[in-house]
N, C-alpha and C positions, 0 to 999 in steps of 0.2 A: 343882205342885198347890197349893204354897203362895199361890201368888198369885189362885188362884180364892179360896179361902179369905179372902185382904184384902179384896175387892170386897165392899163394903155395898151392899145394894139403895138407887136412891134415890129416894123416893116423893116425888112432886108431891102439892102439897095441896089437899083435898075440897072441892071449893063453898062447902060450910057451915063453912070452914075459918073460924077470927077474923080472922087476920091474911090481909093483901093483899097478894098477889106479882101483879110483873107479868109482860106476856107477855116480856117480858127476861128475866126471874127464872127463867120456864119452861123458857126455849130455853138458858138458860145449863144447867139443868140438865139437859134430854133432851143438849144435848153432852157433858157432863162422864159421863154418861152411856153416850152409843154411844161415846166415846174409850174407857172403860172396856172396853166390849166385845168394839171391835178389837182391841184388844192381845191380850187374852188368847184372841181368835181366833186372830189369828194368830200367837200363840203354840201355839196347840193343832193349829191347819190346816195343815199345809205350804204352800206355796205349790206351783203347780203348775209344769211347765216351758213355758213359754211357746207353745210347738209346739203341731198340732194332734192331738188325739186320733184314734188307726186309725178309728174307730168316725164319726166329724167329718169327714174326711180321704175317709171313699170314700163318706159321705153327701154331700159337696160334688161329689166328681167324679159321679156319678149324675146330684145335680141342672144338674150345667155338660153334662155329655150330653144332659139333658133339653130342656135350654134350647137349647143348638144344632142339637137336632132341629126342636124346635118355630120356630125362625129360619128354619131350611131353607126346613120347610113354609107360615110367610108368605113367604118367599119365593117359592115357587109359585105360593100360590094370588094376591099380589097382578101375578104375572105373567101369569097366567092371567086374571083380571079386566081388566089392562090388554090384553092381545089382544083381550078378550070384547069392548071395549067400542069 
């Protein structure tokens, strides 16, 4: 937790700022920025294990069932059309 604590917010400056930063000056900053973030994300986030979740896993096989039903069925029906025709 100490290291949430180190992080200083870092604010980009207002329009009516004096001084002129440019868009270098910006993008240096929103990086220095999200680098901050990451870290202590993933310091804070586990990472997950790379596998798919039960939940991912028979939402896939459903829609791989789905899909090969629906394959089948053009196959029929462009079977059927080519007879028809």
């Amino acid at each position: 937790m100490q290291q949430l604590q180190d992080i200083k917010p870092t604010l980009l400056p207002s329009a009516n700022h004096r001084q002129r930063f440019t868009y270098k000056d910006k993008f240096q900053s929103l990086r220095d920025r999200y680098e901050q973030v990451s870290a202590v994300r993933a310091l804070l986030i586990p990472p997950r294990d790379r596998g798919w979740t039960e939940h991912a896993q028979q939402t896939n096989e459903a829609l791989r069932k789905e899909l090969s039903l629906a394959e089948e069925k053009m196959q029929k029906l462009e079977a059927e059309n080519k007879y028809a025709s």
